[in-house]
N, C-alpha and C positions, 0 to 999 in steps of 0.2 A: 578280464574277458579275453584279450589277447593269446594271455596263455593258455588261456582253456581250448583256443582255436587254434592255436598251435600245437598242444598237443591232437587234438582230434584229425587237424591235418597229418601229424607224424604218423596217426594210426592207421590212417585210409593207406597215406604212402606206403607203410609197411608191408598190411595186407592187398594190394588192388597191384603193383608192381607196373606190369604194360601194359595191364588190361583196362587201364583208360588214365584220360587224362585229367590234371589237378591243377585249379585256377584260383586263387584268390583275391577280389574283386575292393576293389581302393573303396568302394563305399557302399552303402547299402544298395539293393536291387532295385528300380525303381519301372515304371510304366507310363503307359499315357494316364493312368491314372488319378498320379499323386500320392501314392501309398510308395511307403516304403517300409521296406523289411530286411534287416541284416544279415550275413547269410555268412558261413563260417566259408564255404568253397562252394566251386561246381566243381564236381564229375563229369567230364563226359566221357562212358561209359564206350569201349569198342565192341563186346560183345555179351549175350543174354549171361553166359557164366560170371562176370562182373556182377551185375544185378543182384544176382544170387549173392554172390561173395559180399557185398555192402549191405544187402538186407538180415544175413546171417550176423555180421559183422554188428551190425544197428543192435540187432535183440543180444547182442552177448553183452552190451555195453548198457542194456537200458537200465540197469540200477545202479552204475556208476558214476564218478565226477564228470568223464568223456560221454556220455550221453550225446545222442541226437538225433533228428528227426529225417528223413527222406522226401524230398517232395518234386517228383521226376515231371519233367514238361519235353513237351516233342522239339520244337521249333522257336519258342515262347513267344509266338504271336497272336496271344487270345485278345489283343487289341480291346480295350476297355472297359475287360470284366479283370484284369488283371497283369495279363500279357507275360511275363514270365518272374511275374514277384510273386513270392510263394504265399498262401495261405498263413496266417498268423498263428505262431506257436511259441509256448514258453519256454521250449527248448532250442538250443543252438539248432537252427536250419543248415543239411546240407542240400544244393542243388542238383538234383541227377539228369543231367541233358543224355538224352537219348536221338538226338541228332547224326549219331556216326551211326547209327542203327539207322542203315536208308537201300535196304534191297527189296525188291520187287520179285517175289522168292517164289512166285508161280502165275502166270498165265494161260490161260483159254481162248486163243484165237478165232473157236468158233462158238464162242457163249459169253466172250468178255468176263468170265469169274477171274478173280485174280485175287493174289494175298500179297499184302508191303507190311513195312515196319512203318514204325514210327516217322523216323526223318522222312521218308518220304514226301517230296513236295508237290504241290501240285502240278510245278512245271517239268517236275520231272516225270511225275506218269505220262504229261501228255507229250514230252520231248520221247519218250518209250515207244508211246502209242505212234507217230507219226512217222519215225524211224522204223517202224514195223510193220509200217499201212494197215495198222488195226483199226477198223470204224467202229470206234468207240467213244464214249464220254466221258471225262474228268469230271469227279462233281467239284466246280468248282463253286467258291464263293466269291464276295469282296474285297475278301479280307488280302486279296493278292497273294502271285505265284511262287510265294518264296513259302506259304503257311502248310502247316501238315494237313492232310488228308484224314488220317487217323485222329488225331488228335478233333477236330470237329466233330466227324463221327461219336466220337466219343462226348463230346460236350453234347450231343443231340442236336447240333447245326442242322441248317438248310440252306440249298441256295433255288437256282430258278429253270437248273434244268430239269429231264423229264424224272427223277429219279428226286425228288425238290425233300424231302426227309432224308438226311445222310445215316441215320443210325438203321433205317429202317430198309436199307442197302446192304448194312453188313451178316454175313452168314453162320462169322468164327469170330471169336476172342481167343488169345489164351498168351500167359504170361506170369509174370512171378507172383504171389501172396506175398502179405507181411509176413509170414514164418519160414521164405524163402523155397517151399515147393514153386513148380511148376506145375500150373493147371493146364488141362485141355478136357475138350468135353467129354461126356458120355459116349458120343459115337467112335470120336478116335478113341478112349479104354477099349471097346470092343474090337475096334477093326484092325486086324493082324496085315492089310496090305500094305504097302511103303506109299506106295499115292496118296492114302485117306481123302478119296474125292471124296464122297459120302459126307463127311465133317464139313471140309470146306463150300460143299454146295448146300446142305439144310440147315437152315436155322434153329428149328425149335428143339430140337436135342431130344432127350428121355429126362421125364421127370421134371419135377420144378425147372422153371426158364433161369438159368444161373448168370450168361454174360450179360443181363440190361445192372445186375451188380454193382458191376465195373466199369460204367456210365455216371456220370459228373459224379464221382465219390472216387473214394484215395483204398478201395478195396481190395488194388491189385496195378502192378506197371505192367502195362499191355503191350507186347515186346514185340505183337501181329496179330493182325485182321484177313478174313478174306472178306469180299464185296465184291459184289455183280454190278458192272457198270452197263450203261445206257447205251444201246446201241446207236449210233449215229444214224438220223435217218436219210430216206433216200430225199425227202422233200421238206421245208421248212420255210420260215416266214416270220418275220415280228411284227407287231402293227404296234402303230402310235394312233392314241386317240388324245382331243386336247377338247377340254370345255374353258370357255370364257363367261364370264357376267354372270349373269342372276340363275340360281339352283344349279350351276357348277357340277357341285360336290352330288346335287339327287341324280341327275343324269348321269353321271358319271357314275355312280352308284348302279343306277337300272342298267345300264348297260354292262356290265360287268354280270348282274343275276342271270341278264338273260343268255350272256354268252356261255357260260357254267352251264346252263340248261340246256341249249341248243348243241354244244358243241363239246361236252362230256366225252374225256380220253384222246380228242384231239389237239386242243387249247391247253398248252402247258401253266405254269404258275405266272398270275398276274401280279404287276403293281400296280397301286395306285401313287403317285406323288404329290403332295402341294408346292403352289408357285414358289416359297420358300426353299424347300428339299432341291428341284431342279434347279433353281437360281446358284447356290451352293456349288451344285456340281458344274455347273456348265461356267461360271464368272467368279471373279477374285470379290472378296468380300470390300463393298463401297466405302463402308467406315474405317477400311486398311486393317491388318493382319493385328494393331497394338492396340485395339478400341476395345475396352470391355464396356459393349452397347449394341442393340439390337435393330436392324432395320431401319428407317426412317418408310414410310410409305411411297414416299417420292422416289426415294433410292428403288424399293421393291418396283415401281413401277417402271421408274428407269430402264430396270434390266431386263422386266417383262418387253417393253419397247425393242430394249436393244436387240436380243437374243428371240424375240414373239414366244415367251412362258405366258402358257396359258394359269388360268386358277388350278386345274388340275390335270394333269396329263395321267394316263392309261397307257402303261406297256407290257405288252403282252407276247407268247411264241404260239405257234401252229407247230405240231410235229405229225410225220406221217410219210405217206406216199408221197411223188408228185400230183398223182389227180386227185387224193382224197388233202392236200392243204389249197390245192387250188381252188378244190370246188369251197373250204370251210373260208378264203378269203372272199369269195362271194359272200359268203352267209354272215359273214364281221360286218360289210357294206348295209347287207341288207338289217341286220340285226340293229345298227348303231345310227341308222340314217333316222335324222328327225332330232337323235341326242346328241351326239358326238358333232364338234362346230366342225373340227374336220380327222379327218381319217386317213392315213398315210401307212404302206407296207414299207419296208427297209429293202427287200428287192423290187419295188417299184421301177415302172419307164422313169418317172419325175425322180428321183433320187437317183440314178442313175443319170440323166441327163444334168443335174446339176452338179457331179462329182466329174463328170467330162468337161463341165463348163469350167469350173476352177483349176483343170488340171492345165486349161490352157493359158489362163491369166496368171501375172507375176503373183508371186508368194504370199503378197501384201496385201491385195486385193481380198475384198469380201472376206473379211478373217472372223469376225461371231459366224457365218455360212459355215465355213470352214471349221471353224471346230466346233461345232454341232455336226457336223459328218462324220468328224473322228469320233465323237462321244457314240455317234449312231454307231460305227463299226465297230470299236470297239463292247458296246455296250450289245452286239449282233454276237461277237465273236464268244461271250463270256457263255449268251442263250446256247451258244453248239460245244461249250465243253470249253473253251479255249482260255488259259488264265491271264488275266492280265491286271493294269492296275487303274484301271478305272474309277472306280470308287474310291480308292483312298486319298487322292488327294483334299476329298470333303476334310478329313480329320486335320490338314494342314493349315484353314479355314483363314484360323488367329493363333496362328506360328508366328509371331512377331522376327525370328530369327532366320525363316526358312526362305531362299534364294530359288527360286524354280529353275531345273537347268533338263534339258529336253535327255530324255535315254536315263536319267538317274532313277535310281534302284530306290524306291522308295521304305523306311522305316520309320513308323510313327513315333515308334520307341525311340531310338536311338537319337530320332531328330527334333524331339521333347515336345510331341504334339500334347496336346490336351484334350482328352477322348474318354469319356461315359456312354455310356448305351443305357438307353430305358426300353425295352422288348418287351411288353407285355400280350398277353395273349387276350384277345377281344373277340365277343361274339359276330356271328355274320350277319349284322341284321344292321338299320341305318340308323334307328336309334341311336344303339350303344356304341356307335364308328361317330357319329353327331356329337355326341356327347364327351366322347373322347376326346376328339378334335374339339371343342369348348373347353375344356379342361388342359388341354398341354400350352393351347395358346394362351388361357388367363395364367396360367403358373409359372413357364418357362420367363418372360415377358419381366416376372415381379425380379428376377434373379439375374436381366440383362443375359439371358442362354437364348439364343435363333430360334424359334419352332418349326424347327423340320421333320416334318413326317412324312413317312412312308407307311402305307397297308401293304401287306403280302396276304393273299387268300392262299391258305393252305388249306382249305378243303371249301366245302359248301357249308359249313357249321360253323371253321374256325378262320379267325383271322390273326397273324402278328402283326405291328407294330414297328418299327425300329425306327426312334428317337436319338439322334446321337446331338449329345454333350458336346458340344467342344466349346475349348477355353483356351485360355493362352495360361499355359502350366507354370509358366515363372511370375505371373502376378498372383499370388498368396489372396487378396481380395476376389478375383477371378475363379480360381479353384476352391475358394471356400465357398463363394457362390453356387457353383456350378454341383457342387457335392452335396448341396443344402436344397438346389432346383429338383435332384433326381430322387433327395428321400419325401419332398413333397409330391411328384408325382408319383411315386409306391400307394406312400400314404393314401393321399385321396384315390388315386386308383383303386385299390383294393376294394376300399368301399363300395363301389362300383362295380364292380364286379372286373377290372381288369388286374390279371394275372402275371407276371412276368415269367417266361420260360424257362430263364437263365437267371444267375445271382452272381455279380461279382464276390471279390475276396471278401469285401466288410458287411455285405449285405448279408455273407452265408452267417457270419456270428450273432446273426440278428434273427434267426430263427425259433421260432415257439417251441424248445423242447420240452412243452409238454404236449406237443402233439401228437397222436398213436403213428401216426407215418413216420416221426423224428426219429417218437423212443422205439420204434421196432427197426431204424435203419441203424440208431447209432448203437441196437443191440447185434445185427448182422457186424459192424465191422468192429463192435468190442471182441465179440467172439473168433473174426477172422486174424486180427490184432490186439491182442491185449497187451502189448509192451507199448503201441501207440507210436512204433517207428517210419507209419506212412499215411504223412499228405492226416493227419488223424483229424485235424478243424474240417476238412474239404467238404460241405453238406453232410455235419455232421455238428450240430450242435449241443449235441451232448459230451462232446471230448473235450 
């Protein structure tokens, strides 16, 4: 095998010269996952005529001994569905990093349209945007400021600003095929001007809808996007709701229908949390970082005590004017009073007053206060577009190895968290969210995995989910667990009617190809690839 990677390396060298760079990696690819996949090299790749040149290069070779497969990732931080370990294939894997692909190759100062490549990060739009005094949005996520922008998009991410559907923001695709053209749509063939706003401002094109294609499938490396970002508004606001004791979760529930109802295109995307999920983020896990064991009730209570976690907290954004979020923060008050045990804005007098109070006491003082402010501000800064890395310390949970040092750049990957995601998609009703929640807690529980959940209502119909996994990735007991907790909640899930949005690398070869959805996608990228030299497993289980 050696020398089959050796040569295949000599041929990249050959034909690729300056136009990127060649790495070959002491062990297989690995993630927070647990999977691992051998990989002959990366590329990373300097510019779109590279692409070309390796995807030509790929089909000349595919009925040879040198043979091998392409499987191109942005930034590789798809943290838990895979993170930058390729898809499983019978063929020598090369990895194509498209990370030195990171220009911001058009903006609109007065409409926020804008087109990036791939590397682009999220901290770098918004390091663009504020250098530029653009009032605008970054969609950011969780997943922290170092992950691609494009590359979510294109998985069909979300996060929780006003613009909360990332795919459903972009205007343009266009990039290489497996037979090494370059596509762009219908409107740019037509349009003889050098700008092609036209392209880059409409989305639905002429004719069949062609770039949702090139969306979680391997049908093409998307070398650039355009997207219309969220304008910054002039007024804003997040509110915390928290319910304690008895019907918790129904109160908390009504309150949420009726603000959707009342407060329709003001009220940005809601969470919902359990005392579990906040415990997580806000406290070091009790049982220590090398426990594969879950909770004790004393401990959950403990920390509800220590930190005041209620059974479920509600966070929510107001976007708008100044006088249309102030009047809608009345109408939160008046809408949740009677459910909500209490109710707190993030620019309130009270939180404001007590972030004065601690500024003047020694450092030591009031420290759970204290970071619950940070987590507030930060957790403020993320609702206005601003990336940072709030949430990922949850994935650090049971890192037995991991040292907290303040200002560190955090990498779940590199710093061998142990991280699954169960995302399913859930009706909006209290039922089937009852029922859920009954089901993660008897399941997770049997398998020693936390039950931490979160709701995100992404509309009035539908709800996500997201369930994360975490394990400590160097106990082999642990991650076999943990990998056996997440095919039970598919499992019964499904039944159930709940859906997962997303499929990591091992779940996608687990797809019914005899589905008509399967066999007519995996007829779309036989026919766009029939040499099968890109990303060919990727939701695609017929290759």
């Amino acid at each position: 095998m050696d020398v089959l990677n050796d040569a295949i390396v000599s041929l990249l060298t050959s034909r690729l010269g300056n136009e990127a760079e060649i790495s070959v990696p002491d062990s297989p690819i690995e993630g927070t996952e647990g999977f691992e996949q051998p990989v002959v090299c990366t590329v990373t790749v300097k510019s779109r005529r590279a692409i070309q040149t390796l995807i030509h290069l790929a089909n000349e070779v595919a009925s040879r001994v040198t043979r091998f497969t392409l499987y191109p990732i942005s930034t590789g931080q798809n943290w838990g569905y895979g993170s930058a370990t390729p898809n499983f294939s019978d063929k020598p894997v090369v990895l194509l990093s498209l990370i030195e692909l990171n220009e911001i190759t058009y903006f609109d100062p007065n409409t926020g349209l804008c087109s990036i490549e791939p590397g682009v990060t999220q901290q770098q739009l918004f390091t663009y945007l504020e250098e530029n005094n653009y009032p605008f949005m970054v969609p950011v996520t969780g997943a922290g400021p170092s992950c691609s922008i494009l590359a979510n998009a294109l998985e069909r991410g979300y996060g929780i600003t006003p613009i909360a559907d990332h795919f459903s923001a972009i205007t343009r695709v266009e990039g290489v095929l497996p037979n090494g053209d370059y596509y762009t749509s219908s409107l740019s063939a037509m349009d003889k001007s050098d700008a092609q706003l036209v392209d880059k401002a409409f989305k639905w094109k002429h004719g069949p809808y062609l770039d949702g294609l090139f969306t979680q499938s391997g049908n093409m490396v998307v070398t650039e996007v355009s997207l219309s970002l969220a304008r910054r508004p002039a007024g804003f606001d997040s509110f915390y709701l928290r319910f304690y004791g008895d019907a918790s979760f129904e109160r908390a529930y009504e309150s949420i229908q009726q603000l959707y109802c009342c407060l329709h295109g003001v009220v940005g995307g809601i969470n919902l949390m359990d005392k579990s999920r906040v415990s997580a983020m806000v406290a070091d896990n009790p049982q220590g970082r090398d426990k594969h064991a879950v909770m004790s009730e004393s401990q959950k209570n403990a920390l509800s005590d220590a930190h005041d976690i209620p059974e479920w907290t509600v966070v929510g954004t107001l976007y708008g004017s100044k006088g249309i979020v102030e009047a809608a923060k009345k109408e939160v008050k008046r809408t949740v009073k009677g459910l909500a045990d209490k109710c707190f804005f993030s620019n309130s007098l009270l939180i404001k007053s007590v972030k004065h109070v601690c500024s003047l006491l020694p450092s030591h003082y009031l420290t759970p206060v204290r970071k619950q402010l940070d987590s507030l501000t930060a957790a403020t800064e993320i609702m206005l577009g601003k990336p940072n890395q709030i949430a990922l310390p949850l994935a650090y949970w049971r890192n037995p190895s991991y040292t907290a040092e303040a200002g560190k750049t955090l990498h779940p990957a590199k710093d061998k968290c142990g991280l699954l995601w169960y995302a399913p998609l859930i009706p909006a009703n209290k039922d089937a969210m009852t029922s859920f929640i009954d089901m993660v807690r008897s399941t997770t529980v049997k398998y020693n995995i936390e039950p931490l959940i979160t709701f995100t209502h992404m509309s009035a119909h539908n709800i996500d989910s997201t369930v994360p996994i975490i394990f400590d990735l160097t106990n082999e007991k642990a991650k076999a667990d943990a990998h056996a907790c997440l095919d039970a909640l598919f499992a019964e899930g499904v039944k159930r009617g709940f859906v997962p949005y997303r499929l990591n690398i091992k779940q996608q070869r687990q797809l019914d190809k005899n589905a008509v959805c399967w066999q007519t996608a995996g007829k779309i990228a036989k026919a766009l690839d029939p040499n099968a030299v890109l990303s060919p497993t990727r939701y695609n289980p017929l290759s």
